[in-house]
Backbone as JSON Lines, residues from 0, in Angstrom:
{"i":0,"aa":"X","n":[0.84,-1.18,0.0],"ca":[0.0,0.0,0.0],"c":[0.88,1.24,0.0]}
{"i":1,"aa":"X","n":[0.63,2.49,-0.48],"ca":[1.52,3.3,-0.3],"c":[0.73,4.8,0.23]}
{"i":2,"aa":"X","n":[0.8,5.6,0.75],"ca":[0.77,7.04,1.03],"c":[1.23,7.8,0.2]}
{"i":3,"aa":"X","n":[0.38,8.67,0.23],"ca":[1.27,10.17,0.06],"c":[0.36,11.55,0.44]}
{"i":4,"aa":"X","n":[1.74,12.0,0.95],"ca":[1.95,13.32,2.21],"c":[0.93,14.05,2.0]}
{"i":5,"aa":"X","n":[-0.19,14.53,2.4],"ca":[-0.78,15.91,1.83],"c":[0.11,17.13,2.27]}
{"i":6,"aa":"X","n":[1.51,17.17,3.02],"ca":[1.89,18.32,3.61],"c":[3.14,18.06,4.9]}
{"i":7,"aa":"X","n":[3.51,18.63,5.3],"ca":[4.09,18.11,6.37],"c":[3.42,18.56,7.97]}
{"i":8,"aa":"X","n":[2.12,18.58,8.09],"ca":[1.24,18.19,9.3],"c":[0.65,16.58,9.59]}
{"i":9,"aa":"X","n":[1.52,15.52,8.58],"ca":[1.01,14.05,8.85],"c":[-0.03,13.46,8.1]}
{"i":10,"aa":"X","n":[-0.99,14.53,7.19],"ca":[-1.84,13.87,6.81],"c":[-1.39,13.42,5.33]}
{"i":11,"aa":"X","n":[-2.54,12.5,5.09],"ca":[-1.95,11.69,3.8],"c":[-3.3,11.53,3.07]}
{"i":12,"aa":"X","n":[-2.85,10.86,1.93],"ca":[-4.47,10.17,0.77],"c":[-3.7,8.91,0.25]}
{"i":13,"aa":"X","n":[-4.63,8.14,1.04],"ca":[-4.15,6.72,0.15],"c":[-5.37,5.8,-0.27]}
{"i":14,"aa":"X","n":[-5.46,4.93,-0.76],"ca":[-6.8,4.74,-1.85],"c":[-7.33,4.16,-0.74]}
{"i":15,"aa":"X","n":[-8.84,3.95,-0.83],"ca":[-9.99,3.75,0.19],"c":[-10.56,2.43,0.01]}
{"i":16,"aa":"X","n":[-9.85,1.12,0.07],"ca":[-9.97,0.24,-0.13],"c":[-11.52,-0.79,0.7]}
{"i":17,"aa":"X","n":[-12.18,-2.33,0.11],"ca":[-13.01,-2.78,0.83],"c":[-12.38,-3.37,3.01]}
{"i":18,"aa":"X","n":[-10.89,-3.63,2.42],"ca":[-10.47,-4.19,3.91],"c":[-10.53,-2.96,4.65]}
{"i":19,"aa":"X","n":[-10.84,-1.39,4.35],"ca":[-11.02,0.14,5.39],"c":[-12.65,-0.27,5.64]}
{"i":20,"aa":"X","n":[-13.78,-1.22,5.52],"ca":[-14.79,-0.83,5.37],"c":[-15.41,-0.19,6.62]}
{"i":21,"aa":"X","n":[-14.66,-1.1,7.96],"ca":[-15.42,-0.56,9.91],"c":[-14.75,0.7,9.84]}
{"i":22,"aa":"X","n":[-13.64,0.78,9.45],"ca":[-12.51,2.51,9.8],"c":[-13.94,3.48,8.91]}
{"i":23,"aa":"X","n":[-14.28,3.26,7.29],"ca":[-14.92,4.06,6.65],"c":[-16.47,4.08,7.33]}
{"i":24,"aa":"X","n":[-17.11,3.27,7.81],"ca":[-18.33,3.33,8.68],"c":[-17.59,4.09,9.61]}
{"i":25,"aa":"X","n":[-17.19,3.81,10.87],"ca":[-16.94,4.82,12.06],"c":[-16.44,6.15,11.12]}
{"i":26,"aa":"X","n":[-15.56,6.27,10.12],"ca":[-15.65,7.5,10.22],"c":[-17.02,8.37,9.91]}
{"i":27,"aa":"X","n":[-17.6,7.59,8.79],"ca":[-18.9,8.2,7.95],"c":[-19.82,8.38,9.07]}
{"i":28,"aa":"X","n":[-19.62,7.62,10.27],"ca":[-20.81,7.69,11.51],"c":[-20.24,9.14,12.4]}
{"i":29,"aa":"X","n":[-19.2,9.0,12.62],"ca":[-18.3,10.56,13.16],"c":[-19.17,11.93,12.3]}
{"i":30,"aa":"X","n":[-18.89,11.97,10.95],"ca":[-19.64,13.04,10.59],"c":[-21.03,13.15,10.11]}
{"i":31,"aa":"X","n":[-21.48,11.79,9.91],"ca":[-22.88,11.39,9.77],"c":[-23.74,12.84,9.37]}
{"i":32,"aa":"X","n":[-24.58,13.44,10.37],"ca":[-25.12,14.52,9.76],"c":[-24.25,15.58,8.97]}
{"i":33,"aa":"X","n":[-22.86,15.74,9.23],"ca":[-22.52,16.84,8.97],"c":[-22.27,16.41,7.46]}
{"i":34,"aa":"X","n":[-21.97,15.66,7.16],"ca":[-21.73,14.97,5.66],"c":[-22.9,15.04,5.1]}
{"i":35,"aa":"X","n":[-24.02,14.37,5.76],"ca":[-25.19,14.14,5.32],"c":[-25.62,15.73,4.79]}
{"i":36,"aa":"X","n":[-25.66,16.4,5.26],"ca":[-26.38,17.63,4.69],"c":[-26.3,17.97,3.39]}
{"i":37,"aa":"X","n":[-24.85,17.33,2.47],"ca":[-24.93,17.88,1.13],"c":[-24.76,16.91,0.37]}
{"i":38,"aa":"X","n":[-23.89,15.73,0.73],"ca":[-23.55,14.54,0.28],"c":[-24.21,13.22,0.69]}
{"i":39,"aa":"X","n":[-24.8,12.47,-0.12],"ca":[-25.85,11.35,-0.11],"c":[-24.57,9.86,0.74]}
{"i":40,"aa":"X","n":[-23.43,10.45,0.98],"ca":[-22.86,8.96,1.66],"c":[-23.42,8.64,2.58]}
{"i":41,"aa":"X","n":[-23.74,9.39,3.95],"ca":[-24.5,8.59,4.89],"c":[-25.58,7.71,4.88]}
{"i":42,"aa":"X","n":[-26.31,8.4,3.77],"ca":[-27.46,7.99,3.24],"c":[-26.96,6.15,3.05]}
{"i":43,"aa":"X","n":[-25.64,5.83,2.02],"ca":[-25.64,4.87,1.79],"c":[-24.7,3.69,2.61]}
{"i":44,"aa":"X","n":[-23.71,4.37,3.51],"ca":[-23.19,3.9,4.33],"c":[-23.76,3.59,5.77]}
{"i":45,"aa":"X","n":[-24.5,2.77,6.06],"ca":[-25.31,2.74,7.06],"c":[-24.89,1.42,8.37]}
{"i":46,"aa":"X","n":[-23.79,0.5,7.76],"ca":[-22.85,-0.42,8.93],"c":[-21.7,-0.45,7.97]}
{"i":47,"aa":"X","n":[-21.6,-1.42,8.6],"ca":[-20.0,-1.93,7.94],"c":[-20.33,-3.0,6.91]}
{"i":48,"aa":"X","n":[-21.44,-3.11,6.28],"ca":[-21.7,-4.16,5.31],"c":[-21.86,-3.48,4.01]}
{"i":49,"aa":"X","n":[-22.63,-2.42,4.76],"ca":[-22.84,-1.59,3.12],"c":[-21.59,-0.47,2.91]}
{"i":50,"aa":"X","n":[-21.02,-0.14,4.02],"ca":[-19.3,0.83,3.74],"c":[-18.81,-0.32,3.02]}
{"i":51,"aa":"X","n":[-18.55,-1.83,2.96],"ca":[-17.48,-2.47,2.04],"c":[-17.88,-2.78,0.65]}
{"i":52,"aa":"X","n":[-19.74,-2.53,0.92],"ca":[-20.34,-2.72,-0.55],"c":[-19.78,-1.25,-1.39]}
{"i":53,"aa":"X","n":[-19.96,-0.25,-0.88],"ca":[-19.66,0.85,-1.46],"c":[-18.49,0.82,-1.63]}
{"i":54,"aa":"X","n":[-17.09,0.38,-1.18],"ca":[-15.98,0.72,-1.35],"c":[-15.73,-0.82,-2.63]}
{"i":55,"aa":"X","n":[-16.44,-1.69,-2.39],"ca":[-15.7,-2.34,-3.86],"c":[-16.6,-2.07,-4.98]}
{"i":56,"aa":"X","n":[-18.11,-1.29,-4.76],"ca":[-18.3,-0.75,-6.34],"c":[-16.77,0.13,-6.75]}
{"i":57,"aa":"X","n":[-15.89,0.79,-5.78],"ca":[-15.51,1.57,-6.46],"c":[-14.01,1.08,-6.3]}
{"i":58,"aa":"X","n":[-14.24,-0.57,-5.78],"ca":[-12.28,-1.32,-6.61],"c":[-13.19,-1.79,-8.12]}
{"i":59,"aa":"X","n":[-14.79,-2.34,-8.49],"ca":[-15.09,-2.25,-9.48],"c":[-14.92,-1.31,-10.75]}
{"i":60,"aa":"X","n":[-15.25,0.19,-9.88],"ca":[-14.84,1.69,-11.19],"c":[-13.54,1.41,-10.92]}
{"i":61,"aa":"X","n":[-12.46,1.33,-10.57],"ca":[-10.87,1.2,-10.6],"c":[-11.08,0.35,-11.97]}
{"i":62,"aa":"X","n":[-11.24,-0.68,-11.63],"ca":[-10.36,-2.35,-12.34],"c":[-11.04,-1.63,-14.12]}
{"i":63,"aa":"X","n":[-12.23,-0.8,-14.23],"ca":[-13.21,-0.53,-15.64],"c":[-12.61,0.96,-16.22]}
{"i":64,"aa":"X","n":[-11.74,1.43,-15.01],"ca":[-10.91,2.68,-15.04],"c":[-12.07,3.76,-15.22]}
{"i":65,"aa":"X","n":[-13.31,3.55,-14.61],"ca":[-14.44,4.66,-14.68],"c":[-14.61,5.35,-13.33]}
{"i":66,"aa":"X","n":[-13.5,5.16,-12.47],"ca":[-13.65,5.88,-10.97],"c":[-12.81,5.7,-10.3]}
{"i":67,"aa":"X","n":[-12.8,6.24,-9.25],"ca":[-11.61,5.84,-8.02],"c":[-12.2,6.75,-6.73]}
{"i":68,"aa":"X","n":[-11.64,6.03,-5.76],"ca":[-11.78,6.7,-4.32],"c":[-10.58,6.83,-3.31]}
{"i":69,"aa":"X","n":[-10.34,7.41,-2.69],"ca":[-9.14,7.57,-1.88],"c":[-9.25,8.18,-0.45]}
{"i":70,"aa":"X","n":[-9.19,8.05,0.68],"ca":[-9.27,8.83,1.98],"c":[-8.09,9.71,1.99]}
{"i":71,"aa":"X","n":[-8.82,10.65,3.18],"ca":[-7.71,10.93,3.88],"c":[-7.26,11.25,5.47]}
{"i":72,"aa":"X","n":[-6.27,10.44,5.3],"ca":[-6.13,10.28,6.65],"c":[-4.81,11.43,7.77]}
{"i":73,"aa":"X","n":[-5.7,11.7,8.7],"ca":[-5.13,13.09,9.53],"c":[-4.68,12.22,10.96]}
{"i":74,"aa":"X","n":[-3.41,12.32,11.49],"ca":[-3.32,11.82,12.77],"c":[-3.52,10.15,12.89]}
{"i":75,"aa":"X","n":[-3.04,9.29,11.92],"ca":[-3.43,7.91,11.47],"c":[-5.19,7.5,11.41]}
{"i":76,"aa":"X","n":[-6.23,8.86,11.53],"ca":[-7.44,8.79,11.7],"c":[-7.91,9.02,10.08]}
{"i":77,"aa":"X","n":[-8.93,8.25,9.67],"ca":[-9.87,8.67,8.23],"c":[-10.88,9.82,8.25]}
{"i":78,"aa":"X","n":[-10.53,10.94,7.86],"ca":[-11.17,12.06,8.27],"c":[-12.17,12.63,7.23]}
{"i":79,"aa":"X","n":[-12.07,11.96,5.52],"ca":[-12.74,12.55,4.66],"c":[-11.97,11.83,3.41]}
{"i":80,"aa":"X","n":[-12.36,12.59,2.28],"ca":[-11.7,11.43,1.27],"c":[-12.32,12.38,-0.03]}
{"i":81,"aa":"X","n":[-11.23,12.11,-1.3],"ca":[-11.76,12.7,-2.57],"c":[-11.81,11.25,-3.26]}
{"i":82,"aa":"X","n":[-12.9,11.78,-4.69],"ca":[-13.13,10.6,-5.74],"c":[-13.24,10.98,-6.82]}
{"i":83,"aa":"X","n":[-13.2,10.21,-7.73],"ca":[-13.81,10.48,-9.17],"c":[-15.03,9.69,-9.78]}
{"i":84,"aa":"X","n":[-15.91,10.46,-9.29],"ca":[-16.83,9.91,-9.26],"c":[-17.5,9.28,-10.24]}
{"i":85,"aa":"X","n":[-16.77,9.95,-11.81],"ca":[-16.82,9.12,-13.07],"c":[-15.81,9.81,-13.56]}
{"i":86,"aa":"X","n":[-14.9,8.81,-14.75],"ca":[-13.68,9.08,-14.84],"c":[-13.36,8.65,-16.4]}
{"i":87,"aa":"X","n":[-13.4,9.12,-17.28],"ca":[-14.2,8.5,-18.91],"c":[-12.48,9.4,-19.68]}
{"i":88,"aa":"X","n":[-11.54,8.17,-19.46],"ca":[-10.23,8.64,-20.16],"c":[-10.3,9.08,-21.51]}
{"i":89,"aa":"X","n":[-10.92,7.91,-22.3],"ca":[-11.41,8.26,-23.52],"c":[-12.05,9.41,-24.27]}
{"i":90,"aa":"X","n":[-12.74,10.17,-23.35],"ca":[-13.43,11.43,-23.68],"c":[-12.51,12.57,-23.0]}
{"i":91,"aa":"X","n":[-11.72,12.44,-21.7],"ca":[-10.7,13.04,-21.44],"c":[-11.52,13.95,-20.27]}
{"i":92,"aa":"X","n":[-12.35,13.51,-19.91],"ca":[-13.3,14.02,-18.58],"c":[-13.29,13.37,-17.2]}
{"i":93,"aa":"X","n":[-13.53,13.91,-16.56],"ca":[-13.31,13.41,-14.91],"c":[-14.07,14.06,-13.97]}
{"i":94,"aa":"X","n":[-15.39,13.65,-12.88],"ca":[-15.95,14.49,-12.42],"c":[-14.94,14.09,-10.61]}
{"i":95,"aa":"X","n":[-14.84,15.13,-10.19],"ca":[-13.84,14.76,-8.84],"c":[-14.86,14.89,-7.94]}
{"i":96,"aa":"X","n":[-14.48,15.01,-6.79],"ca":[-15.75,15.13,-5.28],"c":[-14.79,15.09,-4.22]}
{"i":97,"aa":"X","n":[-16.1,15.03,-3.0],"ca":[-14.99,15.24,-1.57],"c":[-15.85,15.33,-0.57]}
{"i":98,"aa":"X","n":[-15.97,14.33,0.29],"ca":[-16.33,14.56,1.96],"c":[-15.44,15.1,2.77]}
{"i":99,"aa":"X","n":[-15.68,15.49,3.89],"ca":[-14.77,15.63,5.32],"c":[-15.84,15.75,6.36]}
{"i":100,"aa":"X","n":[-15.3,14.82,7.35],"ca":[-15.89,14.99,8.7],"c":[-15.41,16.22,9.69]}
{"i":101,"aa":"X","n":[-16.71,16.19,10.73],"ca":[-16.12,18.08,10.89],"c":[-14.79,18.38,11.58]}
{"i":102,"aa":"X","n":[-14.73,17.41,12.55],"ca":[-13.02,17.08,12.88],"c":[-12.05,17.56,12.25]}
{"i":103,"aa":"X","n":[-11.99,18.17,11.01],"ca":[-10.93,18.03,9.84],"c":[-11.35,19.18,9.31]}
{"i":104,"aa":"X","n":[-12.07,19.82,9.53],"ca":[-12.42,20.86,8.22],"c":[-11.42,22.02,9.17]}
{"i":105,"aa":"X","n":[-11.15,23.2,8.01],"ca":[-10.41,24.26,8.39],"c":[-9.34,24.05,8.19]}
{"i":106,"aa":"X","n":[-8.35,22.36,7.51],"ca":[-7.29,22.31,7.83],"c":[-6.53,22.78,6.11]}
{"i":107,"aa":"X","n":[-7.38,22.95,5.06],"ca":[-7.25,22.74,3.86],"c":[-7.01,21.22,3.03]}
{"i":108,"aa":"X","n":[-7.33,20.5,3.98],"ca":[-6.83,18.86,3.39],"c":[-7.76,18.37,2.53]}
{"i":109,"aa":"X","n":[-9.12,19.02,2.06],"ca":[-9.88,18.37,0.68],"c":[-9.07,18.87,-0.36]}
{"i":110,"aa":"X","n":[-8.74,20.0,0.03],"ca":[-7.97,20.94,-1.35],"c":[-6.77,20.48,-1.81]}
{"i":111,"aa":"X","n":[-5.72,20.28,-0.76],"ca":[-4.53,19.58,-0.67],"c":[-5.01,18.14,-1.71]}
{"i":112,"aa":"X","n":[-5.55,17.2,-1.16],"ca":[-5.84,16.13,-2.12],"c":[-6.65,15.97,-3.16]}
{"i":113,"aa":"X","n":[-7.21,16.81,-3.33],"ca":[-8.03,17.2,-4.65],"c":[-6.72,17.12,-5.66]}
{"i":114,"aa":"X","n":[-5.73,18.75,-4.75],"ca":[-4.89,18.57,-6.31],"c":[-3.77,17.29,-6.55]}
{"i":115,"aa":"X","n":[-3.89,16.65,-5.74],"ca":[-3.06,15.22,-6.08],"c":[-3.84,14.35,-6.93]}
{"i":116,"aa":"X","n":[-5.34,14.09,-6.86],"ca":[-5.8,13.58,-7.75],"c":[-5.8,14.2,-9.33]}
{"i":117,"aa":"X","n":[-6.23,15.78,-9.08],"ca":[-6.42,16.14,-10.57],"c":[-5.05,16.58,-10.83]}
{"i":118,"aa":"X","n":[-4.04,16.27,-10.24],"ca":[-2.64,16.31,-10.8],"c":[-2.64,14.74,-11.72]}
{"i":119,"aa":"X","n":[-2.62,13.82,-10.86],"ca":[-2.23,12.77,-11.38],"c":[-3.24,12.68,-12.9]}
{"i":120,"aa":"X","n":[-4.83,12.81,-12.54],"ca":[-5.78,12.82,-14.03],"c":[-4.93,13.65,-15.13]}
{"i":121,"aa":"X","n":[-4.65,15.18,-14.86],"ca":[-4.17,15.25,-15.86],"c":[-2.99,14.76,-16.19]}
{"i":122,"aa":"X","n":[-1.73,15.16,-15.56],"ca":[-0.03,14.71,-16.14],"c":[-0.28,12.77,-16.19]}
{"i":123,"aa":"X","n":[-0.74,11.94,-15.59],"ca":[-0.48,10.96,-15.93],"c":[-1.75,10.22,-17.01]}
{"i":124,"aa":"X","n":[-2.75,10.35,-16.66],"ca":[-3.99,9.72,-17.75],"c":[-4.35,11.04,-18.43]}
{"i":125,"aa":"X","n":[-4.1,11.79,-19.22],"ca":[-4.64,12.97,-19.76],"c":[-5.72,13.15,-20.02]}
{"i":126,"aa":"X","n":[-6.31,13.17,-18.64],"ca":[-7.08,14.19,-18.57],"c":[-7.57,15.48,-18.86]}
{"i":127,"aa":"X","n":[-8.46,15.9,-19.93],"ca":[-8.23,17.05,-20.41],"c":[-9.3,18.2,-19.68]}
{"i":128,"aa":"X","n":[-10.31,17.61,-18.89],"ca":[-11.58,18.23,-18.46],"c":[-12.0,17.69,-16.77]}
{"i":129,"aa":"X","n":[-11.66,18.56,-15.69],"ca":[-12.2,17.75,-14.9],"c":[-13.37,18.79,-14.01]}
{"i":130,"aa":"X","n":[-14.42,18.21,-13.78],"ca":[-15.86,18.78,-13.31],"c":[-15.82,18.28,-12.31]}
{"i":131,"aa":"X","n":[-16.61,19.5,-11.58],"ca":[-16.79,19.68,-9.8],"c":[-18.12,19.71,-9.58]}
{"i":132,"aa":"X","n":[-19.06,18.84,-9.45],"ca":[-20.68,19.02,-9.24],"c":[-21.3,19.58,-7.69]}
{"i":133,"aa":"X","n":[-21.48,21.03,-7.67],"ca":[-21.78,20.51,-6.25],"c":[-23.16,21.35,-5.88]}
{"i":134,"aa":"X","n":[-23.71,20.95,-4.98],"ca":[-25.45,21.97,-4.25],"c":[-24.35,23.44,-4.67]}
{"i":135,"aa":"X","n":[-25.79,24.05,-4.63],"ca":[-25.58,25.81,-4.43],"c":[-25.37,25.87,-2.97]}
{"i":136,"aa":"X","n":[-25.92,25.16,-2.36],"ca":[-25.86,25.66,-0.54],"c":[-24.76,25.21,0.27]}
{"i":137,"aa":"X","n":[-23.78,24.65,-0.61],"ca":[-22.86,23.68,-0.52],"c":[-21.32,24.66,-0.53]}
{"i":138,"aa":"X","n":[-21.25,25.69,0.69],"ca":[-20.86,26.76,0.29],"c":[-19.34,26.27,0.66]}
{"i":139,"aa":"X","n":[-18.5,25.86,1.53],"ca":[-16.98,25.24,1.91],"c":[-17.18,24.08,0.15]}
{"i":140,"aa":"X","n":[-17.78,23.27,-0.33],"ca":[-17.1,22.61,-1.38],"c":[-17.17,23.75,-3.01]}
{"i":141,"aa":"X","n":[-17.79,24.34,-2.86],"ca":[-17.58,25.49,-3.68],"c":[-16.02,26.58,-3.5]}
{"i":142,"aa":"X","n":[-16.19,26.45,-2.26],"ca":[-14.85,27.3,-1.95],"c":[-13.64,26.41,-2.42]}
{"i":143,"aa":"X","n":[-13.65,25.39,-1.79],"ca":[-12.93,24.5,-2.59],"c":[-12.46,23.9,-4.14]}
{"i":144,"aa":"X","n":[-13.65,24.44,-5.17],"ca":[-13.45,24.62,-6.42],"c":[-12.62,25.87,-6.61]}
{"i":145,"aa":"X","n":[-13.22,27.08,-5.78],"ca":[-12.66,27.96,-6.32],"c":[-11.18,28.06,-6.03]}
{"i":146,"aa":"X","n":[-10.61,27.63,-5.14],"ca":[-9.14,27.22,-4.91],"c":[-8.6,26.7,-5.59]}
{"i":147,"aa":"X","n":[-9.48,25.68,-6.04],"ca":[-8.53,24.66,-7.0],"c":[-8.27,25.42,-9.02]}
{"i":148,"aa":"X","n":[-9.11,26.72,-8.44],"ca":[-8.87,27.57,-10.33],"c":[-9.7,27.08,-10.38]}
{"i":149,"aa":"X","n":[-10.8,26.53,-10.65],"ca":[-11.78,25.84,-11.54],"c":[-13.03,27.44,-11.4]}
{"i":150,"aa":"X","n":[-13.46,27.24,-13.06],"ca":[-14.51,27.96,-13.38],"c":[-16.36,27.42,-13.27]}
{"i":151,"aa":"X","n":[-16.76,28.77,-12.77],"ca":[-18.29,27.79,-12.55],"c":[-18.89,28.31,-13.84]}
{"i":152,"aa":"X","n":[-19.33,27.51,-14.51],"ca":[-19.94,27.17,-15.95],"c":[-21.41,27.73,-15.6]}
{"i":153,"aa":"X","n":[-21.96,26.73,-14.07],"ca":[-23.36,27.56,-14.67],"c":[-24.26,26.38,-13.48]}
{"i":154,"aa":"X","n":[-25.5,27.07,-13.55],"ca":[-26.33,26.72,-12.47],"c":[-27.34,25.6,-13.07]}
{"i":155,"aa":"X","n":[-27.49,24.48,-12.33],"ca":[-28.56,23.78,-13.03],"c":[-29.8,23.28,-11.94]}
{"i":156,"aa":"X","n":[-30.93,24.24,-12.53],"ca":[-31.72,24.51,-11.57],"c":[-32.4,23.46,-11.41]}
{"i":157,"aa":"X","n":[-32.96,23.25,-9.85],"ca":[-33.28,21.71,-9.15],"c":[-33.25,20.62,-9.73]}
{"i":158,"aa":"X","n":[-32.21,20.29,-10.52],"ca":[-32.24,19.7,-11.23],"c":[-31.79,18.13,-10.29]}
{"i":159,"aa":"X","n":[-31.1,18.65,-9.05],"ca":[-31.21,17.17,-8.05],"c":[-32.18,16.92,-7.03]}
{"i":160,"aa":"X","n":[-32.47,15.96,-6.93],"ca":[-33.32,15.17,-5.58],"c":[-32.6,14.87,-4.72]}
{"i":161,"aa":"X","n":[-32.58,15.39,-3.53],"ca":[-31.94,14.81,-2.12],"c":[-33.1,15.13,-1.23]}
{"i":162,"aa":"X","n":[-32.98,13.7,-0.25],"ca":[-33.43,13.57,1.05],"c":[-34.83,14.61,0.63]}
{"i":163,"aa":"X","n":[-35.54,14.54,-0.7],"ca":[-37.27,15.07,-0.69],"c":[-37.16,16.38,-1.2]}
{"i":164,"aa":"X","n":[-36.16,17.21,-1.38],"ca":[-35.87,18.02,-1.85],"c":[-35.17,18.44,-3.27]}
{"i":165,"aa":"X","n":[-35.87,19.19,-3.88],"ca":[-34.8,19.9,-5.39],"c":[-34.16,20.79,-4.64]}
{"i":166,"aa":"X","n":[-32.8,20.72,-5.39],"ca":[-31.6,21.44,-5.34],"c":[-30.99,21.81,-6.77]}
{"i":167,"aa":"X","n":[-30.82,23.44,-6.46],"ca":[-29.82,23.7,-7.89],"c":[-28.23,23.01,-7.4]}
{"i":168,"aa":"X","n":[-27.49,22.68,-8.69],"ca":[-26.48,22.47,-9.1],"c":[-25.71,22.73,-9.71]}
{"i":169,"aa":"X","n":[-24.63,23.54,-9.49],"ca":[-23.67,24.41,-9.58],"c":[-22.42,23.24,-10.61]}
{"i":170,"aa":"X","n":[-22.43,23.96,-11.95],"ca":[-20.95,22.79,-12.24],"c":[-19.95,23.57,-12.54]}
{"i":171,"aa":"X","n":[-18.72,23.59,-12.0],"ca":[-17.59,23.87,-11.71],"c":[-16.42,22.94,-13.01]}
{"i":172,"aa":"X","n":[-15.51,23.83,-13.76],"ca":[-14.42,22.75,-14.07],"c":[-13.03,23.17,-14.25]}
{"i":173,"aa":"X","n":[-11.88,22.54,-14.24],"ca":[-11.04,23.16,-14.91],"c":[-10.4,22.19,-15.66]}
{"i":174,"aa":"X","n":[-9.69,23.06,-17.26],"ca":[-9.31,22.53,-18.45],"c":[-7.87,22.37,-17.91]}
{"i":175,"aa":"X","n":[-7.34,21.04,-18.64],"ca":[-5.76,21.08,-18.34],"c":[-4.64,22.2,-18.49]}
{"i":176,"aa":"X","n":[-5.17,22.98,-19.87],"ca":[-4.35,23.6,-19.89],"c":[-4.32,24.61,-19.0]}
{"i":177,"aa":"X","n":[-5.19,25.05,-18.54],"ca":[-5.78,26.12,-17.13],"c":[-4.7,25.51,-16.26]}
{"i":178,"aa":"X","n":[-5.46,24.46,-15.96],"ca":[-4.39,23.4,-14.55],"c":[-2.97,24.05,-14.17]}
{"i":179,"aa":"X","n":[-2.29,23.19,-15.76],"ca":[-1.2,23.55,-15.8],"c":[-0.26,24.88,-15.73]}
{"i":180,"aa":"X","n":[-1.04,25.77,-16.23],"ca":[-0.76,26.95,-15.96],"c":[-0.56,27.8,-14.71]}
{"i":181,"aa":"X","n":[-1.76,27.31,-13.88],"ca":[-2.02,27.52,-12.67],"c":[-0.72,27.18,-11.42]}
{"i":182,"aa":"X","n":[-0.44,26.05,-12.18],"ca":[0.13,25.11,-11.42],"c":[1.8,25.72,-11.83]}
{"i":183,"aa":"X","n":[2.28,26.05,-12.55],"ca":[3.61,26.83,-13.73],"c":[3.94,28.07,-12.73]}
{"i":184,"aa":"X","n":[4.86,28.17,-11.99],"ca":[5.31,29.55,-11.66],"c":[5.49,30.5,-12.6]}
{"i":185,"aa":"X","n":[4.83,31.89,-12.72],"ca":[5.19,32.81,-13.36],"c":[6.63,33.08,-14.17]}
{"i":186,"aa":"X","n":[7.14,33.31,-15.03],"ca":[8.5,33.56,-15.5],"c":[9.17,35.15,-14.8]}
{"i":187,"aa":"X","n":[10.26,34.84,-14.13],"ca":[10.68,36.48,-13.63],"c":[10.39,37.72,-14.64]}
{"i":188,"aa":"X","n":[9.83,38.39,-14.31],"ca":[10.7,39.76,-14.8],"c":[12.01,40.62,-14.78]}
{"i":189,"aa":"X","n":[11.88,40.78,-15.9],"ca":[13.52,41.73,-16.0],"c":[13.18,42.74,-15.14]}
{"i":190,"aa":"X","n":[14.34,42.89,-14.53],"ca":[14.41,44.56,-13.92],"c":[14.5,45.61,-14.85]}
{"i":191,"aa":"X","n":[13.51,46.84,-14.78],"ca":[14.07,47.96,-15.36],"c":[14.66,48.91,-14.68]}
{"i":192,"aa":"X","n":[16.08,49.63,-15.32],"ca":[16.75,50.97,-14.52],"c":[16.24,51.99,-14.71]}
């Protein structure tokens, strides 16, 4: 298995495998409502039978290369986790995502591993497009797009059902070459005398 650093405060993202399924229940039960409010996981994580069902649909999107999931872990604890929630190499698109339990928020660590994932989508599978879906009311994972450079395209009105409710949906993206740019330190300027 391997890690890697989000930083040098200890935390890490390493893939979110079916043998994490009691660690991914206790954590999903830790933030339970607070997750629940924008993101449908609690909804589907409800013991440790259905956290390992959910975590090998998504060694299933791995092995079909249509997804991936990854935690992350703060203090050897699972505190939240990014994904791709569909991942279509061929078309060169990638929609990313992100929980955190409230334990963890404030620290910047969705953002931190966000860009390790949409680093790796683009420089290693070229990725040319990756989309951020998130509620309008969904105001910290919006902030989090906007960190990551990504542009909001546009509002798509109630166009989701959660928990009995329509919700607009906000889609967020950024193009590789944006990425990269973003990502490119500026070139110095000459001094003028």
């Amino acid at each position: 298995m391997y890690a890697i650093p989000l930083g040098d405060d200890g935390a890490e993202l390493r893939p979110l495998e079916p043998w994490h399924a009691e660690e991914f229940f206790h954590h999903i039960d830790r933030g339970r409502e607070f997750i629940g409010r924008h993101v449908g996981l609690p909804d589907l994580v409800t013991d440790v039978d259905t956290g390992r069902a959910h975590l090998r649909r998504y060694v299933e999107k791995a092995a079909a290369d249509t997804g991936r999931i990854y935690g992350i872990w703060a203090d050897g604890t699972l505190v939240g986790g990014v994904l791709f929630v569909g991942f279509d190499a061929a078309q060169g698109v990638a929609e990313a995502g992100c929980w955190l339990e409230p334990a963890a928020v404030g620290r910047g660590l969705v953002t931190r591993a966000a860009r390790v994932i949409i680093d790796w989508a683009v420089e290693e599978r070229g990725i040319h497009r990756v989309e951020w879906h998130v509620s309008s009311a969904n105001a910290p994972s919006i902030a989090v797009a906007r960190r990551l450079g990504m542009t909001k395209e546009g509002v798509l009105r109630q166009s989701h059902l959660y928990r009995g409710e329509r919700q607009d949906m906000e889609v967020w993206s950024v193009l590789a070459p944006e990425w990269r740019a973003a990502r490119t330190p500026p070139a110095p300027r000459a001094e003028t005398v």
